[in-house]
VOLUM-231573 format. One record per atom (N, C-alpha, C): residue in one letter; x, y, z; atom name; residue number from 1. Coordinates in Angstrom, 2 decimals, always signed. Layout:
<rs>
+------+---------+---------+---------+------+-----+
| code |       u |       v |       w | site | pos |
+------+---------+---------+---------+------+-----+
|    a |       X |       Y |       Z |   CA | NUM |
...
+------+---------+---------+---------+------+-----+
</rs>
This chain:
<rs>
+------+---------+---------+---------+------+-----+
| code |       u |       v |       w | site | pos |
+------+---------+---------+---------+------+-----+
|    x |  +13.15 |  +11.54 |  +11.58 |    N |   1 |
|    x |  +13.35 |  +10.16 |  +11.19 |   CA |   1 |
|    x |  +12.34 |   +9.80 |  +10.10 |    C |   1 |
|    x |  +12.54 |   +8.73 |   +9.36 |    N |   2 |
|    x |  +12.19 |   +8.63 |   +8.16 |   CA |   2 |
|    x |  +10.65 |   +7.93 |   +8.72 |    C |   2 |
|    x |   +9.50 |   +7.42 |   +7.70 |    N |   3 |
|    x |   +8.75 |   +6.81 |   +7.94 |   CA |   3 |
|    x |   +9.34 |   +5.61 |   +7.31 |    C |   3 |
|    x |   +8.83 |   +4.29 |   +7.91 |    N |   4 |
|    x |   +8.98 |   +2.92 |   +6.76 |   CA |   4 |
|    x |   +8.15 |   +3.23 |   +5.82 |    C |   4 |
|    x |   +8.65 |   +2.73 |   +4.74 |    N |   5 |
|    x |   +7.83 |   +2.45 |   +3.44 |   CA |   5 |
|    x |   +8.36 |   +1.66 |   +2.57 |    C |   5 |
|    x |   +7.46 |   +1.27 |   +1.37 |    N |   6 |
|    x |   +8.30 |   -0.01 |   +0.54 |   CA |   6 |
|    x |   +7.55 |   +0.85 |   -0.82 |    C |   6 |
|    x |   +8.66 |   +0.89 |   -1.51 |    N |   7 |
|    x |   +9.24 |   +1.18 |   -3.19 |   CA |   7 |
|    x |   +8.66 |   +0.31 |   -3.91 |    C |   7 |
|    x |   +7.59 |   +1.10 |   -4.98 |    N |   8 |
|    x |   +7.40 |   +0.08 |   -6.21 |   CA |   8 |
|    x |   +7.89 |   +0.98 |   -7.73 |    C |   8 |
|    x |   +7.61 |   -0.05 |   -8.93 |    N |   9 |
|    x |   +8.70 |   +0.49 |   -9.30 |   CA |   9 |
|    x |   +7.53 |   +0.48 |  -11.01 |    C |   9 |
|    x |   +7.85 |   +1.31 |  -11.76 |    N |  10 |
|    x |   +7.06 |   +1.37 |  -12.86 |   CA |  10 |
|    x |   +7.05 |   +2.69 |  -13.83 |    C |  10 |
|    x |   +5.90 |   +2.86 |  -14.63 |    N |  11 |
|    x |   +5.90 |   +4.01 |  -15.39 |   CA |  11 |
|    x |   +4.34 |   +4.64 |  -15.99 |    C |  11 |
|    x |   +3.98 |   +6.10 |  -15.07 |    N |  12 |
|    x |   +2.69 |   +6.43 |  -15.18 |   CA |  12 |
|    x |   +3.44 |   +7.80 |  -15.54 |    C |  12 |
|    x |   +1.96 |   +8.34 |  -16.17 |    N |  13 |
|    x |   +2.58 |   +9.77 |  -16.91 |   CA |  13 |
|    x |   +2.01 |  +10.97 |  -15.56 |    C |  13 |
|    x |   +2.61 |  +11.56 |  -15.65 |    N |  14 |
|    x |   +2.75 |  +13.24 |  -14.85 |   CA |  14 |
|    x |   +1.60 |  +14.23 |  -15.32 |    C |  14 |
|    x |   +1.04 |  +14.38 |  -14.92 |    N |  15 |
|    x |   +0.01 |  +15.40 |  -15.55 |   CA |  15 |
|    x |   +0.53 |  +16.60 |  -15.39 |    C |  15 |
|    x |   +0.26 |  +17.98 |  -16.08 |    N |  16 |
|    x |   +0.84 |  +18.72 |  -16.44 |   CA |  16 |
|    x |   -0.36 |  +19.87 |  -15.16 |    C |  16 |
|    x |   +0.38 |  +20.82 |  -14.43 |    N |  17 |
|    x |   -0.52 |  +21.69 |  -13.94 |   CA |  17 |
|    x |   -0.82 |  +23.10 |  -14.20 |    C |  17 |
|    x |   -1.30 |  +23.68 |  -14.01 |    N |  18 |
|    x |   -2.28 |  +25.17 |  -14.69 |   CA |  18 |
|    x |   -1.09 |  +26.03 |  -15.17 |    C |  18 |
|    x |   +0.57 |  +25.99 |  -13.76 |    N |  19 |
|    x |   +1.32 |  +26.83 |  -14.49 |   CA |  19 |
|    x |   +2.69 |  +26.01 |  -15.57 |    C |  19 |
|    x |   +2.03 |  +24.93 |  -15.92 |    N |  20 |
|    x |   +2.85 |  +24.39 |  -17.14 |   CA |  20 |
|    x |   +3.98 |  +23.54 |  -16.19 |    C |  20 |
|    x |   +4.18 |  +23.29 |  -15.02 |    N |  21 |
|    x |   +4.75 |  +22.41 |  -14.16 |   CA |  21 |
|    x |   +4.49 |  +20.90 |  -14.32 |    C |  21 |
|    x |   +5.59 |  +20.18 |  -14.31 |    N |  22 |
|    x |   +4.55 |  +18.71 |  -14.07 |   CA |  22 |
|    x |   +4.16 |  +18.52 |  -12.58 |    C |  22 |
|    x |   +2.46 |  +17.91 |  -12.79 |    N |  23 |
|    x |   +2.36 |  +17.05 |  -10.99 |   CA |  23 |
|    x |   +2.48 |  +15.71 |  -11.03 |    C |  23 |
|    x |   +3.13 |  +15.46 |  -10.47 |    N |  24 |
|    x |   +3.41 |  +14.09 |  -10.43 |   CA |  24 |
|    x |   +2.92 |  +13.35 |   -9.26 |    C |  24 |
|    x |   +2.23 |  +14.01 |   -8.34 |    N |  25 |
|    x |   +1.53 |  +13.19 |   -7.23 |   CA |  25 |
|    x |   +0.04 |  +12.44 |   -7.78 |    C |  25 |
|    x |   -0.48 |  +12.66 |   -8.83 |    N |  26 |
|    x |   -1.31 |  +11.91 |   -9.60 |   CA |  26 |
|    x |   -0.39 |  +11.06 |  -10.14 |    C |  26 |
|    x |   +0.70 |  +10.62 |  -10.87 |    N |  27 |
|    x |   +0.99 |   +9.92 |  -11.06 |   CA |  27 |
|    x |   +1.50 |   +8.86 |  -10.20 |    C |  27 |
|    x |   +2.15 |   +9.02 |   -9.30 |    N |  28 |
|    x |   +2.77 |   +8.37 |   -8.59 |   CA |  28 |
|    x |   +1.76 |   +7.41 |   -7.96 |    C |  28 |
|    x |   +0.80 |   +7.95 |   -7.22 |    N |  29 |
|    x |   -0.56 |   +7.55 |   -6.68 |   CA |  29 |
|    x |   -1.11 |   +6.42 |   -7.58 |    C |  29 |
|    x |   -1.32 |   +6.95 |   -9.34 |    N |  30 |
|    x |   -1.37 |   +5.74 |  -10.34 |   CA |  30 |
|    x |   -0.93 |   +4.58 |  -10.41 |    C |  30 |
|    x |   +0.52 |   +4.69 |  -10.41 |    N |  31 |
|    x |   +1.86 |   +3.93 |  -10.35 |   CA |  31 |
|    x |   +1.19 |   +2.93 |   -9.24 |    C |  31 |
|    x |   +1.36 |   +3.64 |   -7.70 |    N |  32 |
|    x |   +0.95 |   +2.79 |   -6.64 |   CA |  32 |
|    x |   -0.37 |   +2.23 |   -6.55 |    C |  32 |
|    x |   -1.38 |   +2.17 |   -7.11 |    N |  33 |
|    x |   -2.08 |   +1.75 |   -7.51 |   CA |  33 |
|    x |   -2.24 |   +0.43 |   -8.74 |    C |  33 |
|    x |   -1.44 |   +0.92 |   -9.55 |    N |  34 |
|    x |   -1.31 |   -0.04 |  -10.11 |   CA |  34 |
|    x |   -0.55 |   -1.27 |   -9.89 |    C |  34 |
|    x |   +0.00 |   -1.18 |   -8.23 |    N |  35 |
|    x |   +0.64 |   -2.12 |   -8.03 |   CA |  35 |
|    x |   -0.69 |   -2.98 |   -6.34 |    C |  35 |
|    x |   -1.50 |   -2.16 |   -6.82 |    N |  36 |
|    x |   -2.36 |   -2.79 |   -5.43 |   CA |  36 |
|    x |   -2.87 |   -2.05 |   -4.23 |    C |  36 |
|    x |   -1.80 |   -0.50 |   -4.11 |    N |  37 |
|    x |   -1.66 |   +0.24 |   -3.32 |   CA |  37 |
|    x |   -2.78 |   +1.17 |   -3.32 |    C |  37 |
|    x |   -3.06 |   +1.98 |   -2.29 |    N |  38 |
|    x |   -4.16 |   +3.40 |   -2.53 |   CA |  38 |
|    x |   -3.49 |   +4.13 |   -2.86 |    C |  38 |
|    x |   -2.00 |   +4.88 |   -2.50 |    N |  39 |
|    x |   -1.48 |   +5.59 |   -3.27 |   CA |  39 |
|    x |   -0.36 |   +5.95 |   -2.41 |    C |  39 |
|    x |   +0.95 |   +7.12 |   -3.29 |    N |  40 |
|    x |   +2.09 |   +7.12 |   -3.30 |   CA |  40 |
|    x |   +2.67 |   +8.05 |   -3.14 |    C |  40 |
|    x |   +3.71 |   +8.29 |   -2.75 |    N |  41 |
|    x |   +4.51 |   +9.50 |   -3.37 |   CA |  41 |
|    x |   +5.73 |   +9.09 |   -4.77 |    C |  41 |
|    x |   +6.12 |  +10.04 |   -4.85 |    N |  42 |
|    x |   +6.98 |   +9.59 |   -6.24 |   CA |  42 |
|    x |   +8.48 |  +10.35 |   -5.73 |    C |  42 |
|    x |   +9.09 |   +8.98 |   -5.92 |    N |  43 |
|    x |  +10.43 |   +9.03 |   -5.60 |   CA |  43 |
|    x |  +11.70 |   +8.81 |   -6.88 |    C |  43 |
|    x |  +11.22 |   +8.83 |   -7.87 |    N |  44 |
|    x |  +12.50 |   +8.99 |   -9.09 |   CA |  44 |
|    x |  +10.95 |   +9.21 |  -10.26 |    C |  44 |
|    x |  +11.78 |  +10.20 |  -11.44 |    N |  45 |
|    x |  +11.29 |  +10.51 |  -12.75 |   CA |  45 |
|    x |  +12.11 |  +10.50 |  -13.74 |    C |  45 |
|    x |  +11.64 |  +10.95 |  -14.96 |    N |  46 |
|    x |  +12.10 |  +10.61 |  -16.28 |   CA |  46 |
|    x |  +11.12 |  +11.74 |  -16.74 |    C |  46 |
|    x |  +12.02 |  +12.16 |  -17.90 |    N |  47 |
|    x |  +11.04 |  +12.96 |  -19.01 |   CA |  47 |
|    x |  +11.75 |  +12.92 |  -20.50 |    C |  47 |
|    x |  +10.88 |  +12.78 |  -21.20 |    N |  48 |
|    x |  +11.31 |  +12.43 |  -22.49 |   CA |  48 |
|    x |  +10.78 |  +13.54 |  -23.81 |    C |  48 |
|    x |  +11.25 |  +13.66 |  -24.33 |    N |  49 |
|    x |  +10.75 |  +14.51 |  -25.46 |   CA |  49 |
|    x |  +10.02 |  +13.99 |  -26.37 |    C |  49 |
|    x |   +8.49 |  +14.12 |  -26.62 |    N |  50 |
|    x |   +7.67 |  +13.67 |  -28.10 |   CA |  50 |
|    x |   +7.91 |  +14.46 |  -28.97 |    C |  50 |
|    x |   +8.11 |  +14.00 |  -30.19 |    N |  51 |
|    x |   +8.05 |  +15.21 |  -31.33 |   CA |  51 |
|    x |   +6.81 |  +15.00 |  -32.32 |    C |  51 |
|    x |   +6.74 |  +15.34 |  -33.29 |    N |  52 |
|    x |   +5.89 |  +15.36 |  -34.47 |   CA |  52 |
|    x |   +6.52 |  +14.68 |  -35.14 |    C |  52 |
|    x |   +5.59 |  +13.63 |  -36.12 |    N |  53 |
|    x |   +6.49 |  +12.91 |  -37.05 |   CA |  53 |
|    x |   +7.65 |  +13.85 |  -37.98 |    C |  53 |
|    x |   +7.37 |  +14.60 |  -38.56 |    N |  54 |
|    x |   +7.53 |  +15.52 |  -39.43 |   CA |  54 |
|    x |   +8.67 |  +16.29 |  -39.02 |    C |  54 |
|    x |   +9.06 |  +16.29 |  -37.63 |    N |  55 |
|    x |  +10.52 |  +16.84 |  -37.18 |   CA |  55 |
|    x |  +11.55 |  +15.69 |  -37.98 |    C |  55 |
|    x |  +11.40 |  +14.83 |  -38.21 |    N |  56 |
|    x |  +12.07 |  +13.64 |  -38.39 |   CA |  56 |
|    x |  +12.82 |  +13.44 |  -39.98 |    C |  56 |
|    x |  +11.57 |  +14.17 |  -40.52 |    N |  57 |
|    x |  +11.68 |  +14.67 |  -42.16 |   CA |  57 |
|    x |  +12.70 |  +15.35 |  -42.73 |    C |  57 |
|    x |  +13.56 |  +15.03 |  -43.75 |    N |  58 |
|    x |  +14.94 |  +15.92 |  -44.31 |   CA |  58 |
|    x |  +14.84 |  +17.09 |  -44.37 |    C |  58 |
|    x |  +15.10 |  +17.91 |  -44.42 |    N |  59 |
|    x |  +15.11 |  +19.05 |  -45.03 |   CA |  59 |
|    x |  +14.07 |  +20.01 |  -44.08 |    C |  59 |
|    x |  +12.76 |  +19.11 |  -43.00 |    N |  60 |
|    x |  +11.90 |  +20.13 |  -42.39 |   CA |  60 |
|    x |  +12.75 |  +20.59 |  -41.32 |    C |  60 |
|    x |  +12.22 |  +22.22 |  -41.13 |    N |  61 |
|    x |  +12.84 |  +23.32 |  -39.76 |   CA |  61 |
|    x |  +11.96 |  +22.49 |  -39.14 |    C |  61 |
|    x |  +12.43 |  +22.26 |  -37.68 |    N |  62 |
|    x |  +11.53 |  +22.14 |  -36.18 |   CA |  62 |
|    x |  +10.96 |  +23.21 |  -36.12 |    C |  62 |
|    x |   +9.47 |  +23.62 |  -35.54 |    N |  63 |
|    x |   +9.07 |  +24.63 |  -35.24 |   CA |  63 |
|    x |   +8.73 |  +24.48 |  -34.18 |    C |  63 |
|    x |   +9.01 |  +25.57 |  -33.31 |    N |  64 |
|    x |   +7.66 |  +25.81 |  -31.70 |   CA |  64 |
|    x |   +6.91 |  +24.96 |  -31.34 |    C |  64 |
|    x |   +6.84 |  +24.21 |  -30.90 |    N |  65 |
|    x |   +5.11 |  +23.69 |  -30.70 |   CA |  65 |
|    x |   +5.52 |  +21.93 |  -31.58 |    C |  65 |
|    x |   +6.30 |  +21.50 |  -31.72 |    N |  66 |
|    x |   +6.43 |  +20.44 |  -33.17 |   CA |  66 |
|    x |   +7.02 |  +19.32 |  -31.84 |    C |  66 |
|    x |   +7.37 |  +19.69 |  -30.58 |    N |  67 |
|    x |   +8.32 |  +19.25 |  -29.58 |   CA |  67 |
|    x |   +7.50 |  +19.31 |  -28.35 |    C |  67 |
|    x |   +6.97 |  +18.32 |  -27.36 |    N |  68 |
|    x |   +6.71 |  +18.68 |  -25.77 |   CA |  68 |
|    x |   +7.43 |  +17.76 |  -25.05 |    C |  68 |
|    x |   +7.64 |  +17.82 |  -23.87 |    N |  69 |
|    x |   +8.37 |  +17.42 |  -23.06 |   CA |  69 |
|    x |   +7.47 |  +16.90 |  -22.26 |    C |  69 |
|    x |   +7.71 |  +15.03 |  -22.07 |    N |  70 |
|    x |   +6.66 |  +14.62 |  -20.97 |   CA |  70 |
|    x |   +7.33 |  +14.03 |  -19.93 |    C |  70 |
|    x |   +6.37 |  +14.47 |  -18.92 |    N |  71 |
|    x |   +7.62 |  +13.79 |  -17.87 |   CA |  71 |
|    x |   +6.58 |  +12.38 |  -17.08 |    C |  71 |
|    x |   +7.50 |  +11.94 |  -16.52 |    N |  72 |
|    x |   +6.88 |  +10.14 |  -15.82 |   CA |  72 |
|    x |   +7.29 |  +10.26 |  -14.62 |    C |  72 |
|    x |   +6.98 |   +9.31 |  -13.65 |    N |  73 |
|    x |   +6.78 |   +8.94 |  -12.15 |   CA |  73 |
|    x |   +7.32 |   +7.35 |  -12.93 |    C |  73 |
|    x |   +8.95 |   +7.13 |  -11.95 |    N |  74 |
|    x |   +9.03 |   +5.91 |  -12.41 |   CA |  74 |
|    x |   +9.47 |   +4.85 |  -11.05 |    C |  74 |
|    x |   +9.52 |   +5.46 |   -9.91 |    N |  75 |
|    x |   +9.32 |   +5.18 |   -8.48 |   CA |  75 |
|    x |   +8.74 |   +5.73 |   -7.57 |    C |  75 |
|    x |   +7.97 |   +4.58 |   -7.04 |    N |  76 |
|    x |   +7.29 |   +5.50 |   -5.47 |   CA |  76 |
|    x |   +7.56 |   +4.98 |   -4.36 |    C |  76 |
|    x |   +6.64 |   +5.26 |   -3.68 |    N |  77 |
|    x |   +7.12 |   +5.37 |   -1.70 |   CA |  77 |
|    x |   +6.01 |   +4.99 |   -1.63 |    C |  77 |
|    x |   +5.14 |   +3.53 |   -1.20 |    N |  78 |
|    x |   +4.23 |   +3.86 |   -0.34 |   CA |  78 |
|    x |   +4.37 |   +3.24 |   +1.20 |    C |  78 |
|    x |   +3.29 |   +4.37 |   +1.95 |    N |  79 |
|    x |   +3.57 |   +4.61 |   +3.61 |   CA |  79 |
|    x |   +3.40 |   +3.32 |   +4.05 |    C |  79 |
|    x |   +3.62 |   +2.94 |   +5.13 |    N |  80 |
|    x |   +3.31 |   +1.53 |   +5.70 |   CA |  80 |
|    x |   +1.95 |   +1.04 |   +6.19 |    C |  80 |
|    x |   +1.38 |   +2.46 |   +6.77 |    N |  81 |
|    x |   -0.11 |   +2.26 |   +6.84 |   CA |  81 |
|    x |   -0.78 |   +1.40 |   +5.25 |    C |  81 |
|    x |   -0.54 |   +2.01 |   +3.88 |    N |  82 |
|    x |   -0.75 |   +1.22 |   +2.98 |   CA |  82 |
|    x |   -0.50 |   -0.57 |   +2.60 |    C |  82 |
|    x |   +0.36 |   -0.55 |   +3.51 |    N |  83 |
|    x |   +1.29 |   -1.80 |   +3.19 |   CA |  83 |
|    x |   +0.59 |   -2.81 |   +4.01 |    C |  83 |
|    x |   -0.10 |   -2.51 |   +5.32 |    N |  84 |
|    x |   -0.85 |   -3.23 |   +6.08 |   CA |  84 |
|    x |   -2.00 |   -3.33 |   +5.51 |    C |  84 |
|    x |   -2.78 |   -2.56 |   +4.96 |    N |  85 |
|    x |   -3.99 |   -2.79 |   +3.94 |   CA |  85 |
|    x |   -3.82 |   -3.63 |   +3.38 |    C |  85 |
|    x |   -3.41 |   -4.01 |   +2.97 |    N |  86 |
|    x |   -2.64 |   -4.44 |   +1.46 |   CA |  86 |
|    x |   -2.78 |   -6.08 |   +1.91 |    C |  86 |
|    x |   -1.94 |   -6.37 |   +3.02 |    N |  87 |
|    x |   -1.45 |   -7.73 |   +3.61 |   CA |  87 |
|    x |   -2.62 |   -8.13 |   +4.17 |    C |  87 |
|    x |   -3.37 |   -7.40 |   +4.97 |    N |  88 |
|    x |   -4.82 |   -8.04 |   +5.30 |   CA |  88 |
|    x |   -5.87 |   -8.39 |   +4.04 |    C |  88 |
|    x |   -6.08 |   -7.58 |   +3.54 |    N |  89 |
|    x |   -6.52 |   -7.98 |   +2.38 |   CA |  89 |
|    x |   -6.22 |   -9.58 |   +1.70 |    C |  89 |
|    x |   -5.35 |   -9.90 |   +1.89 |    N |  90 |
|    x |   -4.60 |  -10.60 |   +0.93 |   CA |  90 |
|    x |   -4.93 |  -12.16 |   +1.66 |    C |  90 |
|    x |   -4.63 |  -11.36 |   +3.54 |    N |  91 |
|    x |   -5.14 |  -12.90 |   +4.21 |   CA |  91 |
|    x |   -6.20 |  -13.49 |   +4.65 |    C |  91 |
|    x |   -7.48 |  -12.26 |   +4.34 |    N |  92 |
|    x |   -8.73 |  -12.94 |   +4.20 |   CA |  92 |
|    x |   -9.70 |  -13.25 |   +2.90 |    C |  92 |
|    x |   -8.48 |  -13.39 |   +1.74 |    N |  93 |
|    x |   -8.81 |  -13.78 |   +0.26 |   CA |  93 |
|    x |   -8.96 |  -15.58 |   +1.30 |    C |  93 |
|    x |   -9.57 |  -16.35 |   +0.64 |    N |  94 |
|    x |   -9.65 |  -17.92 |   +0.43 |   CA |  94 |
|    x |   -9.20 |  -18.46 |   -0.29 |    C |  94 |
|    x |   -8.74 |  -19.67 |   +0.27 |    N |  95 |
|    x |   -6.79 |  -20.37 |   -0.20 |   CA |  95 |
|    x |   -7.25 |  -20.44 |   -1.40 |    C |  95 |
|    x |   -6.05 |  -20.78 |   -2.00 |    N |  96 |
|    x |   -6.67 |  -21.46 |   -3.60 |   CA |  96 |
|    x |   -7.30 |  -22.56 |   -3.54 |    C |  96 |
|    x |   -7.55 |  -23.21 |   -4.64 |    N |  97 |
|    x |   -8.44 |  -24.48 |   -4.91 |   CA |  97 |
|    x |   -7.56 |  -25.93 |   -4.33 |    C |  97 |
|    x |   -5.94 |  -26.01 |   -4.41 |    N |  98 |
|    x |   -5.72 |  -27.02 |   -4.30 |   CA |  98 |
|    x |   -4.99 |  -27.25 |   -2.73 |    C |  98 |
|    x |   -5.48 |  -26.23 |   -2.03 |    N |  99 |
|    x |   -5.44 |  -25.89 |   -0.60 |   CA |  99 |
|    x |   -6.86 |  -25.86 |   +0.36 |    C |  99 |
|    x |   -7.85 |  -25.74 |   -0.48 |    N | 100 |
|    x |   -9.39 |  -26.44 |   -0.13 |   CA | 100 |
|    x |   -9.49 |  -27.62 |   +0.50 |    C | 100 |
|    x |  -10.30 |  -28.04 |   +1.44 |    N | 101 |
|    x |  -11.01 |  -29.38 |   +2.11 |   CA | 101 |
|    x |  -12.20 |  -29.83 |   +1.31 |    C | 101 |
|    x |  -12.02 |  -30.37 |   +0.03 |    N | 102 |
|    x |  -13.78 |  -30.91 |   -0.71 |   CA | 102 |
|    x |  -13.97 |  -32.27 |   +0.46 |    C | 102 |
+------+---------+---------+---------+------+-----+
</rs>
Protein backbone atom coordinates (compact mmCIF):
# COMPACT_ATOMS: atom_id res chain seq x y z
CA UNK A 1 0.00 0.00 0.00
CA UNK A 2 1.01 3.32 -0.92
CA UNK A 3 2.33 5.89 1.69
CA UNK A 4 0.20 9.36 1.85
CA UNK A 5 1.97 12.07 0.41
CA UNK A 6 1.22 15.46 -1.21
CA UNK A 7 2.72 16.55 -4.79
CA UNK A 8 4.45 19.77 -5.39
CA UNK A 9 4.98 20.91 -8.53
CA UNK A 10 8.01 22.95 -10.22
CA UNK A 11 11.40 22.93 -12.01
CA UNK A 12 15.02 22.07 -10.48
CA UNK A 13 17.82 20.72 -12.60
CA UNK A 14 19.07 16.89 -12.28
CA UNK A 15 22.56 16.62 -11.62
CA UNK A 16 24.38 14.47 -13.76
CA UNK A 17 26.20 11.24 -11.99
CA UNK A 18 29.85 9.73 -12.40
CA UNK A 19 28.33 7.22 -15.08
CA UNK A 20 26.77 10.11 -17.22
CA UNK A 21 23.11 9.14 -15.78
CA UNK A 22 20.92 11.85 -14.51
CA UNK A 23 20.23 11.92 -10.44
CA UNK A 24 17.46 13.39 -9.86
CA UNK A 25 16.99 12.72 -6.13
CA UNK A 26 19.05 16.00 -5.57
CA UNK A 27 16.79 17.59 -7.51
CA UNK A 28 13.67 16.65 -6.48
CA UNK A 29 14.73 17.18 -2.73
CA UNK A 30 15.55 20.97 -4.24
CA UNK A 31 12.22 21.25 -5.83
CA UNK A 32 10.73 20.14 -2.30
CA UNK A 33 12.50 22.39 -0.63
CA UNK A 34 11.85 25.02 -2.43
CA UNK A 35 8.43 24.65 -1.63
CA UNK A 36 9.10 24.54 2.33
CA UNK A 37 9.69 20.83 2.48
CA UNK A 38 13.06 18.86 3.73
CA UNK A 39 12.86 16.84 0.83
CA UNK A 40 11.36 14.59 -1.95
CA UNK A 41 11.20 12.12 -4.28
CA UNK A 42 10.64 12.98 -7.92
CA UNK A 43 7.67 11.90 -9.55
CA UNK A 44 7.55 13.36 -13.33
CA UNK A 45 10.71 14.86 -15.56
CA UNK A 46 11.55 16.65 -18.59
CA UNK A 47 14.77 16.92 -20.51
CA UNK A 48 15.57 19.32 -22.97
CA UNK A 49 18.37 19.78 -25.30
CA UNK A 50 20.97 22.98 -24.90
CA UNK A 51 22.89 23.68 -27.87
CA UNK A 52 25.65 26.17 -28.71
CA UNK A 53 24.70 29.32 -30.19
CA UNK A 54 26.51 28.52 -33.30
CA UNK A 55 24.42 25.23 -34.05
CA UNK A 56 21.82 27.79 -34.97
CA UNK A 57 24.16 29.45 -37.67
CA UNK A 58 23.50 28.77 -41.66
CA UNK A 59 25.60 26.87 -43.19
CA UNK A 60 27.47 25.53 -39.57
CA UNK A 61 27.81 21.32 -39.27
CA UNK A 62 26.62 20.44 -35.56
CA UNK A 63 29.49 18.84 -34.03
CA UNK A 64 29.85 16.30 -30.97
CA UNK A 65 29.92 18.08 -27.99
CA UNK A 66 27.94 21.50 -29.64
CA UNK A 67 24.54 19.59 -28.00
CA UNK A 68 23.85 18.23 -24.11
CA UNK A 69 20.91 16.98 -22.92
CA UNK A 70 19.55 18.31 -19.52
CA UNK A 71 17.20 16.74 -17.73
CA UNK A 72 14.68 18.40 -14.74
CA UNK A 73 12.61 17.09 -11.75
CA UNK A 74 9.28 18.73 -12.51
CA UNK A 75 7.15 16.80 -9.73
CA UNK A 76 7.60 15.41 -6.38
CA UNK A 77 6.21 13.28 -3.60
CA UNK A 78 6.74 14.49 -0.32
CA UNK A 79 6.17 11.78 2.66
CA UNK A 80 3.65 12.85 5.20
CA UNK A 81 6.02 12.73 8.01
CA UNK A 82 7.28 16.02 6.02
CA UNK A 83 3.93 17.44 5.72
CA UNK A 84 3.42 17.42 9.56
CA UNK A 85 6.67 19.41 9.97
CA UNK A 86 5.66 21.67 7.83
CA UNK A 87 1.99 22.40 9.53
CA UNK A 88 3.47 22.69 13.00
CA UNK A 89 5.79 24.96 12.04
CA UNK A 90 3.40 27.13 10.55
CA UNK A 91 1.10 26.99 13.87
CA UNK A 92 3.55 28.18 16.20
CA UNK A 93 4.58 31.21 13.73
CA UNK A 94 2.53 34.39 15.61
CA UNK A 95 -0.71 35.63 14.03
CA UNK A 96 -0.18 38.44 11.89
CA UNK A 97 -0.34 42.00 13.01
CA UNK A 98 -4.01 42.61 12.40
CA UNK A 99 -4.91 39.46 14.49
CA UNK A 100 -2.71 40.86 17.55
CA UNK A 101 -4.26 42.17 21.03
CA UNK A 102 -2.23 45.88 21.30
Amino acid sequence: MAKPSTMVSGRAACLVSANGAPDCKAGADRLCQSKGYKEGKSLDTDAAEKCSPKVYLPGCKRQPGDCKTENYVTAGSVPVAHLQRRRRSRSNASPPASKRNT
